[in-house]
GUTORGU-240334 format. One record per residue: x, z, y of N, C-alpha, C in turn. Coordinates in nm, 2 decimals. Layout:
REM residues N
<atom><n_east>X</n_east><n_up>Z</n_up><n_north>Y</n_north><ca_east>X</ca_east><ca_up>Z</ca_up><ca_north>Y</ca_north><c_east>X</c_east><c_up>Z</c_up><c_north>Y</c_north></atom>
...
***
This chain:
REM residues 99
<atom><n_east>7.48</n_east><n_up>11.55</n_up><n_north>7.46</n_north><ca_east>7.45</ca_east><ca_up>11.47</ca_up><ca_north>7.58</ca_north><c_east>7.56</c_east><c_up>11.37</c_up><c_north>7.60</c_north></atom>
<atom><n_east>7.52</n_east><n_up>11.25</n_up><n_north>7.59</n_north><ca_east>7.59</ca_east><ca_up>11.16</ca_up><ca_north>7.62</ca_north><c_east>7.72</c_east><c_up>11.15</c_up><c_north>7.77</c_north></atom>
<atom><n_east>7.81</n_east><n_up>11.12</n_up><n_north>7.72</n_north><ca_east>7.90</ca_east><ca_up>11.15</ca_up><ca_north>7.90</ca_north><c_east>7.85</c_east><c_up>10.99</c_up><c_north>7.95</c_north></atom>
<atom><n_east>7.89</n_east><n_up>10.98</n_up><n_north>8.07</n_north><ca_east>7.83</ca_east><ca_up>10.89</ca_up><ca_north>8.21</ca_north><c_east>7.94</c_east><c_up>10.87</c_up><c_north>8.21</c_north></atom>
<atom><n_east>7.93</n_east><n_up>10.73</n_up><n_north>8.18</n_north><ca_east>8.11</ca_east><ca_up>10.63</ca_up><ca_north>8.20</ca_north><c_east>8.14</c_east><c_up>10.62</c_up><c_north>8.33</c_north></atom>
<atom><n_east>8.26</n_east><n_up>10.61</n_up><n_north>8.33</n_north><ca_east>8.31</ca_east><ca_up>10.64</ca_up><ca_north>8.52</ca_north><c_east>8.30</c_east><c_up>10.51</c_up><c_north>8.58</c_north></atom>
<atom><n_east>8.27</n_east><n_up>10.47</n_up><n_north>8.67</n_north><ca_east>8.23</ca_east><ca_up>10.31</ca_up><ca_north>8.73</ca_north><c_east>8.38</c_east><c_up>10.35</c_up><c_north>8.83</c_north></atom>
<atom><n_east>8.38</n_east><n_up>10.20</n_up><n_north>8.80</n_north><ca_east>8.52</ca_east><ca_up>10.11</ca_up><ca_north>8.85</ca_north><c_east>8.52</c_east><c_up>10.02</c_up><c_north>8.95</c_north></atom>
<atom><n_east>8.53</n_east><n_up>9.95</n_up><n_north>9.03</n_north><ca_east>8.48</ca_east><ca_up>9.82</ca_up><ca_north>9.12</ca_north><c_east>8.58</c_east><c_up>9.74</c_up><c_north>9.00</c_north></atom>
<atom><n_east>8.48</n_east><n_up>9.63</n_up><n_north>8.95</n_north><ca_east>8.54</ca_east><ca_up>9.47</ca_up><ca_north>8.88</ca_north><c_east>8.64</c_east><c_up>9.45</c_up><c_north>9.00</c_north></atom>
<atom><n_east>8.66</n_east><n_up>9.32</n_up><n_north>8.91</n_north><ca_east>8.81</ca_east><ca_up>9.22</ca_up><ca_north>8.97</ca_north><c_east>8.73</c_east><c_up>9.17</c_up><c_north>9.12</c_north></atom>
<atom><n_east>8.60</n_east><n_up>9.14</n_up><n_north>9.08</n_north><ca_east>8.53</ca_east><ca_up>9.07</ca_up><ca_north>9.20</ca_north><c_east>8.48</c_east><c_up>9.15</c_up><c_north>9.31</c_north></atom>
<atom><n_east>8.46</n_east><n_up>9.24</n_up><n_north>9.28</n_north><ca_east>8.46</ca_east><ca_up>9.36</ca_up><ca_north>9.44</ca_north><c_east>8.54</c_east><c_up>9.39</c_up><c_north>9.48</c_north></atom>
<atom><n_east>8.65</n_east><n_up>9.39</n_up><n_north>9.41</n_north><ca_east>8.80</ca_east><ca_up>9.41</ca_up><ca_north>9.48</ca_north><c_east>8.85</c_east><c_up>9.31</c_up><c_north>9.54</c_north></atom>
<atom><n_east>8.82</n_east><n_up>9.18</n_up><n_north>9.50</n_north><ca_east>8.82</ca_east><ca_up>9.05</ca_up><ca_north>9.58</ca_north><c_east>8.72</c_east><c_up>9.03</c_up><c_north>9.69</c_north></atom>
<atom><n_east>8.64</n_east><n_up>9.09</n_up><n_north>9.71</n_north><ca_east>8.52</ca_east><ca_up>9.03</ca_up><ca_north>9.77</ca_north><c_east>8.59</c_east><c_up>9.14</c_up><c_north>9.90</c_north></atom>
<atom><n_east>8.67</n_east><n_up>9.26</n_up><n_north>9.86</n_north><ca_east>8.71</ca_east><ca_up>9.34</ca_up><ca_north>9.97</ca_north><c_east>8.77</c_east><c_up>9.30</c_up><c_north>10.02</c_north></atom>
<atom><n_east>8.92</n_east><n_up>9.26</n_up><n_north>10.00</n_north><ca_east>9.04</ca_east><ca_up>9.22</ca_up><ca_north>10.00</ca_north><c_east>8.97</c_east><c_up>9.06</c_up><c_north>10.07</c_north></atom>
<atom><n_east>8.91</n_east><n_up>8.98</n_up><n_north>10.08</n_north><ca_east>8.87</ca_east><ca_up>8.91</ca_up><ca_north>10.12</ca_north><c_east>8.81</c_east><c_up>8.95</c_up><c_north>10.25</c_north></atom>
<atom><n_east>8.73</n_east><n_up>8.99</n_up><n_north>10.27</n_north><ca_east>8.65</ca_east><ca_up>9.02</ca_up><ca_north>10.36</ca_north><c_east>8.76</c_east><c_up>9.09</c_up><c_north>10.46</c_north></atom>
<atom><n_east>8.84</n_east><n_up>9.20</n_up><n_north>10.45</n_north><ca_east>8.98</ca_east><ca_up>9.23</ca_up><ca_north>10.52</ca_north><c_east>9.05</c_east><c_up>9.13</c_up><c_north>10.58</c_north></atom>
<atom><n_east>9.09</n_east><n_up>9.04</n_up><n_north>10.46</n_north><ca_east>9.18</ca_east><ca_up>8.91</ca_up><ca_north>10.52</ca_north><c_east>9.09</c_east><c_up>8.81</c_up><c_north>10.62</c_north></atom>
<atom><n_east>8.98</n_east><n_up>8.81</n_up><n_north>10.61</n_north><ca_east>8.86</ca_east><ca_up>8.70</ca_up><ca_north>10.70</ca_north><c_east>8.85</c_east><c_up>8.76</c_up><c_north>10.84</c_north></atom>
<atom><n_east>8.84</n_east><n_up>8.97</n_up><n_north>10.83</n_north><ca_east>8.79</ca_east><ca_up>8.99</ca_up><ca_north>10.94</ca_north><c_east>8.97</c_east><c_up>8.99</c_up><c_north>11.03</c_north></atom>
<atom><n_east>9.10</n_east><n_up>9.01</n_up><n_north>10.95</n_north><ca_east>9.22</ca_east><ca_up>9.00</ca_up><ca_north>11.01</ca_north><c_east>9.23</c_east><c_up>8.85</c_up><c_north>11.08</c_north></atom>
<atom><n_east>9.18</n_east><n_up>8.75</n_up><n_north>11.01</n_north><ca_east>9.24</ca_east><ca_up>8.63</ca_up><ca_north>11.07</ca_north><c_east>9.17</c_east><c_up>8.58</c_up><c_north>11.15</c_north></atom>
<atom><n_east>8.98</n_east><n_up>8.64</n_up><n_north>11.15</n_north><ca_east>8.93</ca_east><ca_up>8.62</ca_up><ca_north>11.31</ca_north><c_east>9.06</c_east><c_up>8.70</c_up><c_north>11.40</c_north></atom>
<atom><n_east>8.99</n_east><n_up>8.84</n_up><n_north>11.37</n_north><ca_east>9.09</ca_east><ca_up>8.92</ca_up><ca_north>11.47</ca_north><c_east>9.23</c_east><c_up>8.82</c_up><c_north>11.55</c_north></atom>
<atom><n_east>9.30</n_east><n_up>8.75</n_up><n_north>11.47</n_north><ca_east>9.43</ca_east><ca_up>8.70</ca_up><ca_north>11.53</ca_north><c_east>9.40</c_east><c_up>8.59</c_up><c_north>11.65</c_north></atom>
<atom><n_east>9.29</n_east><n_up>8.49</n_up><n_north>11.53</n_north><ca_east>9.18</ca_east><ca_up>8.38</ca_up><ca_north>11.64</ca_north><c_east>9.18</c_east><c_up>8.43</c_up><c_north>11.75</c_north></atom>
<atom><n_east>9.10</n_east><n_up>8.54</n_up><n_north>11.78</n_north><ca_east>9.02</ca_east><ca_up>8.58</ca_up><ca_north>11.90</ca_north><c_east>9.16</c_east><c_up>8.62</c_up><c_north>12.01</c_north></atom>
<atom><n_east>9.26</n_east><n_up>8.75</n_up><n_north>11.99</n_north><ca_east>9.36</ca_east><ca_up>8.78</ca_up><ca_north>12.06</ca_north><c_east>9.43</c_east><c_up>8.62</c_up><c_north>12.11</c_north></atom>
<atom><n_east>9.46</n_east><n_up>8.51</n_up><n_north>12.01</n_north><ca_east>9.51</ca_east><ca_up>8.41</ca_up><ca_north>12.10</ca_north><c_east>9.42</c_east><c_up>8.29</c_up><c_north>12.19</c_north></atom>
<atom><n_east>9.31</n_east><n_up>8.31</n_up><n_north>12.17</n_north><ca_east>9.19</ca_east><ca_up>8.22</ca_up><ca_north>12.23</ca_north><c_east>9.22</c_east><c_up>8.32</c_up><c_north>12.38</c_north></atom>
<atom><n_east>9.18</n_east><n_up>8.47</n_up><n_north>12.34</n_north><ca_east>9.23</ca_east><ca_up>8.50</ca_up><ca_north>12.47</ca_north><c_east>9.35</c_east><c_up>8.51</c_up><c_north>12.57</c_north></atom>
<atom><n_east>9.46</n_east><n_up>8.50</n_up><n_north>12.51</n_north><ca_east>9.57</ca_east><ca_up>8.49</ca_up><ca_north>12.56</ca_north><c_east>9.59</c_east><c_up>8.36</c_up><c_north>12.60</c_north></atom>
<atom><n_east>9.58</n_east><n_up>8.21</n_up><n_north>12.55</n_north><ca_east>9.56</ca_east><ca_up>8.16</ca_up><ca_north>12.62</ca_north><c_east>9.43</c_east><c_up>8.07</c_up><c_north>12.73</c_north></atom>
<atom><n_east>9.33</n_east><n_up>8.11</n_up><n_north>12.71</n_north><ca_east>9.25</ca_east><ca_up>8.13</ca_up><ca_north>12.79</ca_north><c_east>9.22</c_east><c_up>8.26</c_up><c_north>12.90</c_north></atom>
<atom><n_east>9.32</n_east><n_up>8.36</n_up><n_north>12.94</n_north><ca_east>9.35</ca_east><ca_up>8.45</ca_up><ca_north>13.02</ca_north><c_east>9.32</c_east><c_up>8.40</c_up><c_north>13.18</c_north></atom>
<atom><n_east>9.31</n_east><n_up>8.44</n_up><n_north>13.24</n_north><ca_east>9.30</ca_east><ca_up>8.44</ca_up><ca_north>13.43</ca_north><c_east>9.40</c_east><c_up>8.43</c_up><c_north>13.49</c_north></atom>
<atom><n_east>9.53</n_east><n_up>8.48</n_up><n_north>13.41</n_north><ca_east>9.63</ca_east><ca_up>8.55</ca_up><ca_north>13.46</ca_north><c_east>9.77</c_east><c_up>8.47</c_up><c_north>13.40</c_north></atom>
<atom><n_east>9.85</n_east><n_up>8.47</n_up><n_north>13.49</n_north><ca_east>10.00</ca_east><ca_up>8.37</ca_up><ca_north>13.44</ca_north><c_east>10.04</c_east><c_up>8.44</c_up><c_north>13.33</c_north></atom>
<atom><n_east>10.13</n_east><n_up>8.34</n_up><n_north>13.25</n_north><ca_east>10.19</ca_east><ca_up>8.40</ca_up><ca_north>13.15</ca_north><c_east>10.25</c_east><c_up>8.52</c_up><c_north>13.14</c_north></atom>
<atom><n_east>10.34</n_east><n_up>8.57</n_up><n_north>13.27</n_north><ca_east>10.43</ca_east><ca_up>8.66</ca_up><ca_north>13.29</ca_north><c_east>10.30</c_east><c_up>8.79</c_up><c_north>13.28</c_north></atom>
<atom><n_east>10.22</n_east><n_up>8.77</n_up><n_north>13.37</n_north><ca_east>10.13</ca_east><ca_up>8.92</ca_up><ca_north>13.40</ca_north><c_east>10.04</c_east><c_up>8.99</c_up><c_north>13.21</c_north></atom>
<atom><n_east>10.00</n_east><n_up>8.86</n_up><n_north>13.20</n_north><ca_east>9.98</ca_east><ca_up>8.83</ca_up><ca_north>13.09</ca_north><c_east>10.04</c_east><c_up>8.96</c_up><c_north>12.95</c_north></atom>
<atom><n_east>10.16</n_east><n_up>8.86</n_up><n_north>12.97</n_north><ca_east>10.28</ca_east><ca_up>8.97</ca_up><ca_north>12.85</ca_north><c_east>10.25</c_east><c_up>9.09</c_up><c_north>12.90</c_north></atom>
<atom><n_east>10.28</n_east><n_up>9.10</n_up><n_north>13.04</n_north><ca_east>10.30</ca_east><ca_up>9.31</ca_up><ca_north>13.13</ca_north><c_east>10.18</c_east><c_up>9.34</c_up><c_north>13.01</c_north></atom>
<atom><n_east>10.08</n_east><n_up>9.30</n_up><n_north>13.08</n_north><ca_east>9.96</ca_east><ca_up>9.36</ca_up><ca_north>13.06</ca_north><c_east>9.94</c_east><c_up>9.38</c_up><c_north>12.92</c_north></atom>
<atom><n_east>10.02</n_east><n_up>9.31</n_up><n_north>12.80</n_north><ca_east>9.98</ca_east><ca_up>9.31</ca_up><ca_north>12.67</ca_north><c_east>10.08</c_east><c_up>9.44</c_up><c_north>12.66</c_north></atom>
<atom><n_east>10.21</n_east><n_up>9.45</n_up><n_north>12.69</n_north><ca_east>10.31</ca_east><ca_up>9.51</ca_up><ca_north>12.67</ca_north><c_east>10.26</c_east><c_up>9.66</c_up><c_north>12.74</c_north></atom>
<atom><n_east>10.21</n_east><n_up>9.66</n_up><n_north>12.82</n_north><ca_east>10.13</ca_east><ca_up>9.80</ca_up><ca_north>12.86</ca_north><c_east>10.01</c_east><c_up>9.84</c_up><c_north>12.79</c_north></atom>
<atom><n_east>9.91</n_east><n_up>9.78</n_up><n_north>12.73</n_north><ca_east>9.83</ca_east><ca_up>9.81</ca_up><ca_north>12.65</ca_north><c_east>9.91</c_east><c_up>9.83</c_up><c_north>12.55</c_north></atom>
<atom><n_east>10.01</n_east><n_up>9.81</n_up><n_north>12.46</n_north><ca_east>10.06</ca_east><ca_up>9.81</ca_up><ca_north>12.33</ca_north><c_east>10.16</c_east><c_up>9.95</c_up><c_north>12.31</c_north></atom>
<atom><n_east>10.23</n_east><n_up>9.97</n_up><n_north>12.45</n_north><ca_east>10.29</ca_east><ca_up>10.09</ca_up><ca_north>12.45</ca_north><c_east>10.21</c_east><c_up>10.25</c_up><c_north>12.50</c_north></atom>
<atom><n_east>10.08</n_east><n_up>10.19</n_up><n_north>12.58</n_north><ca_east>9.98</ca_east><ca_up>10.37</ca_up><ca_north>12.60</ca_north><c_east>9.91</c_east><c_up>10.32</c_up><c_north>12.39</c_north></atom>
<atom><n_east>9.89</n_east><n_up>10.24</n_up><n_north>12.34</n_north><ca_east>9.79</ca_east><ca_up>10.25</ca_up><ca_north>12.19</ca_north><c_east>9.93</c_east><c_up>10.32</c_up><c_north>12.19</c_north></atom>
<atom><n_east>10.05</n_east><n_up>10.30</n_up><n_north>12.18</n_north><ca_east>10.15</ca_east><ca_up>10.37</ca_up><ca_north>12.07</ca_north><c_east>10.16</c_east><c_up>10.52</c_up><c_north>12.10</c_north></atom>
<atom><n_east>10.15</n_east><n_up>10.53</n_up><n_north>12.26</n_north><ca_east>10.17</ca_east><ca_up>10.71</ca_up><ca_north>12.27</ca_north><c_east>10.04</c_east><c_up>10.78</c_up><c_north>12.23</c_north></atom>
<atom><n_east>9.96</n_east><n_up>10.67</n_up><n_north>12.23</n_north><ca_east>9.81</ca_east><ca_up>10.76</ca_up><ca_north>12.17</ca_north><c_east>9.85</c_east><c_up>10.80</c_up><c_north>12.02</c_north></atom>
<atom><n_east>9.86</n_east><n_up>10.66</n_up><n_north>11.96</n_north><ca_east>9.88</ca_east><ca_up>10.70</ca_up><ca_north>11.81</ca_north><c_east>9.98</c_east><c_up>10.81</c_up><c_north>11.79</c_north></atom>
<atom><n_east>10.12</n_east><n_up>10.83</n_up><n_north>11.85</n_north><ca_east>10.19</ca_east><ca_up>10.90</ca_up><ca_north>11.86</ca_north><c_east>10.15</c_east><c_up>11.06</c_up><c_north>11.85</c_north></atom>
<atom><n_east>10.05</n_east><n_up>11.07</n_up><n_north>12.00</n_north><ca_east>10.00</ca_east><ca_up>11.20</ca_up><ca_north>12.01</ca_north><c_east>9.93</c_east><c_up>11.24</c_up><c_north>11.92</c_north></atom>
<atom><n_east>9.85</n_east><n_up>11.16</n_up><n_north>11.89</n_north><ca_east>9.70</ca_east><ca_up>11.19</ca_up><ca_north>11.79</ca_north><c_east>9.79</c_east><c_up>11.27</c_up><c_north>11.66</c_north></atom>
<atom><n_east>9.89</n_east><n_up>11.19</n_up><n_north>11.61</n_north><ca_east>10.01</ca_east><ca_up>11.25</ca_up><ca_north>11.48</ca_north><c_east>10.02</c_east><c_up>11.35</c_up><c_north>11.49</c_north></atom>
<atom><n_east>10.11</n_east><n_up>11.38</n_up><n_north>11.65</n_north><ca_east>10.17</ca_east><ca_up>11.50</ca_up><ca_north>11.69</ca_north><c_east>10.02</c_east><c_up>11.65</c_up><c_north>11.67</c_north></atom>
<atom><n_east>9.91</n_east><n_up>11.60</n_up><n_north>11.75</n_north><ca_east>9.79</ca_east><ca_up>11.65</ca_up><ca_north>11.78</ca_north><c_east>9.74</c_east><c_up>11.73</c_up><c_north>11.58</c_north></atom>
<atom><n_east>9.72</n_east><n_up>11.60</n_up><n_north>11.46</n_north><ca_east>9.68</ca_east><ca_up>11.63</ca_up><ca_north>11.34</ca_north><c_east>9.79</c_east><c_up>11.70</c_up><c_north>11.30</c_north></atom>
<atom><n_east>9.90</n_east><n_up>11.64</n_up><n_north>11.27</n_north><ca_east>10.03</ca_east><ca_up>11.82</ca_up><ca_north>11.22</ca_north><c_east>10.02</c_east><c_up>11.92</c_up><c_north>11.29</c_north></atom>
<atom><n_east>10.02</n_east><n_up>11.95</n_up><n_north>11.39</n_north><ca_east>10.00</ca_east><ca_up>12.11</ca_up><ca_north>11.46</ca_north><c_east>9.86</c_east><c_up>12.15</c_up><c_north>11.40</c_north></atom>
<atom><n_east>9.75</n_east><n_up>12.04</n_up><n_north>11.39</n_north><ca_east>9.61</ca_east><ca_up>12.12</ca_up><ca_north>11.33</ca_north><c_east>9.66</c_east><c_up>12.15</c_up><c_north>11.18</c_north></atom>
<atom><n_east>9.74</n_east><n_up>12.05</n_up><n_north>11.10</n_north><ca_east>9.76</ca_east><ca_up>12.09</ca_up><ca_north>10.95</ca_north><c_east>9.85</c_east><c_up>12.19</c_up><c_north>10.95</c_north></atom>
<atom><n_east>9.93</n_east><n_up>12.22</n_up><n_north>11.04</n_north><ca_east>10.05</ca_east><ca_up>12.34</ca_up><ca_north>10.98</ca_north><c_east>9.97</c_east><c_up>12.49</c_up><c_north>11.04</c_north></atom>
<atom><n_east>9.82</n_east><n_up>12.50</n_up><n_north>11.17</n_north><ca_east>9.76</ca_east><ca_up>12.60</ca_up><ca_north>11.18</ca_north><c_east>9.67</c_east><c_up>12.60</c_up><c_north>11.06</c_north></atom>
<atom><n_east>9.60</n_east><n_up>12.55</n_up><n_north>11.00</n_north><ca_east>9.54</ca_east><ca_up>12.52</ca_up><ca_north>10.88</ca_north><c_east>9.60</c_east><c_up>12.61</c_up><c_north>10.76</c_north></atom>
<atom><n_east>9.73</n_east><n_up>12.61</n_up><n_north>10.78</n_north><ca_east>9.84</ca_east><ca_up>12.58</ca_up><ca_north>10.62</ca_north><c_east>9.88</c_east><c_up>12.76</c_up><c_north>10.65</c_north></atom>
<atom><n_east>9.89</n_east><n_up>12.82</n_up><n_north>10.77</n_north><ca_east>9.93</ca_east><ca_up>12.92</ca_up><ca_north>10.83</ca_north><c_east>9.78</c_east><c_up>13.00</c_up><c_north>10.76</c_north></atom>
<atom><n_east>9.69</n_east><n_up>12.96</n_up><n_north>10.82</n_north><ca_east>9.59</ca_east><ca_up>13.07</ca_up><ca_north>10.81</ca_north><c_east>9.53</c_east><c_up>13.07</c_up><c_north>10.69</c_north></atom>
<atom><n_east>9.58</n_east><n_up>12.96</n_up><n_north>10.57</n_north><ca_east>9.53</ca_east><ca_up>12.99</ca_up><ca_north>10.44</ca_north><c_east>9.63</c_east><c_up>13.06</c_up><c_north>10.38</c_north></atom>
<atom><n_east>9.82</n_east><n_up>13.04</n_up><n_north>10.43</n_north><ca_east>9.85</ca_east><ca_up>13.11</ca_up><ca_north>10.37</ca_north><c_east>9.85</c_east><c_up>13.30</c_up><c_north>10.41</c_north></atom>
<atom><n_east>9.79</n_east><n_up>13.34</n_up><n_north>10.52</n_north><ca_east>9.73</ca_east><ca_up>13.45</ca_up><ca_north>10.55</ca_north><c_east>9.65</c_east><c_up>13.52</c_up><c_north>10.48</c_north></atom>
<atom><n_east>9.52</n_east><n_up>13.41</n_up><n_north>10.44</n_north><ca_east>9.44</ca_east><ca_up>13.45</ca_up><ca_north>10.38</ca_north><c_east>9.48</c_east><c_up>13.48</c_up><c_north>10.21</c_north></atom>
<atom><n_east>9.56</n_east><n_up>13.43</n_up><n_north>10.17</n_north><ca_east>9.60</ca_east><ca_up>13.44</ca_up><ca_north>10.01</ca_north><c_east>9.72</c_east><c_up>13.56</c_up><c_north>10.02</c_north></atom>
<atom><n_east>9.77</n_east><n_up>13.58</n_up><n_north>10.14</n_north><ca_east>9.82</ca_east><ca_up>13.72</ca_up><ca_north>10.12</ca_north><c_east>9.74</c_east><c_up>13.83</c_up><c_north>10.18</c_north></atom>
<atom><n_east>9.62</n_east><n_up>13.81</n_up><n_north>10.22</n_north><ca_east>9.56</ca_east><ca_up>13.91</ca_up><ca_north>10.21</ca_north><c_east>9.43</c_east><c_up>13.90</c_up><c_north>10.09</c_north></atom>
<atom><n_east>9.42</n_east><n_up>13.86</n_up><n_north>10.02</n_north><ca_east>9.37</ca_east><ca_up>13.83</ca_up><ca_north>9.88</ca_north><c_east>9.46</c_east><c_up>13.91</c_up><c_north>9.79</c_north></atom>
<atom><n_east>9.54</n_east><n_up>13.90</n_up><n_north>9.83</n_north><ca_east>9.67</ca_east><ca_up>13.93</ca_up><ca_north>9.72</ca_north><c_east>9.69</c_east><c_up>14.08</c_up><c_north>9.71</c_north></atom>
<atom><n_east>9.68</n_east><n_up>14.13</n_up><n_north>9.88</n_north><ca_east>9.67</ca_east><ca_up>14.31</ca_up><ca_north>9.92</ca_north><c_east>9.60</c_east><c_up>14.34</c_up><c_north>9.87</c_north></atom>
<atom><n_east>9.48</n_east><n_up>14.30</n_up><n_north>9.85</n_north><ca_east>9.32</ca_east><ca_up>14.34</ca_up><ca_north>9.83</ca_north><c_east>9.35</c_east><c_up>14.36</c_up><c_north>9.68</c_north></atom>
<atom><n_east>9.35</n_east><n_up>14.26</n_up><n_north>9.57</n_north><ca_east>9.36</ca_east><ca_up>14.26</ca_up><ca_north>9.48</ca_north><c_east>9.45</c_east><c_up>14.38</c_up><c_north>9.43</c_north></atom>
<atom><n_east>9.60</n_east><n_up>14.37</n_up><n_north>9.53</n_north><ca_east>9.68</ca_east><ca_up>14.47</ca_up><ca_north>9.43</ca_north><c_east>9.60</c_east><c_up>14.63</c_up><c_north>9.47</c_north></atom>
<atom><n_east>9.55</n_east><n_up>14.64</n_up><n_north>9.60</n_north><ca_east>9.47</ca_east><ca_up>14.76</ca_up><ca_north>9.60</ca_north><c_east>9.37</c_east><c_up>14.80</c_up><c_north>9.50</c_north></atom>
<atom><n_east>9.35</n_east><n_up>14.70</n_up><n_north>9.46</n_north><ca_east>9.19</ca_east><ca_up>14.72</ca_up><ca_north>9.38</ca_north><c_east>9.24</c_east><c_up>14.78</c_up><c_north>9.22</c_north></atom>
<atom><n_east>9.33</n_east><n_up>14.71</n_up><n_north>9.19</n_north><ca_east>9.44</ca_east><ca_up>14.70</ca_up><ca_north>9.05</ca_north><c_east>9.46</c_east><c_up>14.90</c_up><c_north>9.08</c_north></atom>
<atom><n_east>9.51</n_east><n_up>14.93</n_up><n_north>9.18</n_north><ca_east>9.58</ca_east><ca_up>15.02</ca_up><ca_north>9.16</ca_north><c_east>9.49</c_east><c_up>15.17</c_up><c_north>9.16</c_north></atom>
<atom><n_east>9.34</n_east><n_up>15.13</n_up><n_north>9.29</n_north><ca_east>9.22</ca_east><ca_up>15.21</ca_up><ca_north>9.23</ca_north><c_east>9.17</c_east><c_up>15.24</c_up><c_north>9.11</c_north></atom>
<atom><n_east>9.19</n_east><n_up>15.12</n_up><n_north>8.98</n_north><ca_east>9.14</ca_east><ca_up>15.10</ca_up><ca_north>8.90</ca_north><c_east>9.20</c_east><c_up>15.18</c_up><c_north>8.83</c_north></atom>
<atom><n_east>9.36</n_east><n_up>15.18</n_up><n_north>8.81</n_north><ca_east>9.43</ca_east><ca_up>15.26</ca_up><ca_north>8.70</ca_north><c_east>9.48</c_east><c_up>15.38</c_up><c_north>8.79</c_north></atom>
<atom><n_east>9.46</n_east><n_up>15.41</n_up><n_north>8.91</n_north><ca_east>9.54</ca_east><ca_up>15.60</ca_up><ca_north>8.93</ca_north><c_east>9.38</c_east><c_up>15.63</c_up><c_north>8.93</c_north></atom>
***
């Protein structure tokens, strides 16, 4: 049986990504300064208000970190539980086998 050659993305789907990233980043920038200066609000309130959105995204991101390592180190706890009790099991079974 013939093996199934492993597919790759060409030069041009890697471009066409990496493009398409760069297009949707440099709307993205467009739009944040069309609205900043097109805002309701003075410059000064303006900054607060960017500078308070920017600091609750960072304690989110922050938390969310804090929130996924406690789930990966309870994860990491209860597999390594389970491979010592794999390991009990096993040496019990070993030792029914030969007394």
């Amino acid at each position: 049986m013939p093996e199934k050659p492993i597919e790759t993305m060409d030069e041009d789907e890697q471009g066409e990504g990496v493009s398409t990233i760069a297009w949707f980043l440099t709307g993205a920038a467009i739009g944040v300064t069309v609205a900043v200066l097109f805002a309701p609000k003075s410059g000064r309130d303006t900054r607060r208000y960017l500078s308070d959105k920017t600091e609750h995204g960072r304690q989110a991101v922050a938390q969310t970190g804090s929130d996924i390592l406690d789930a990966g180190r309870d994860v990491f706890e209860r597999g390594r539980k389970l491979v010592e009790d794999a390991a009990e099991l096993f040496e019990r079974g070993r030792k029914l086998v030969r007394g």
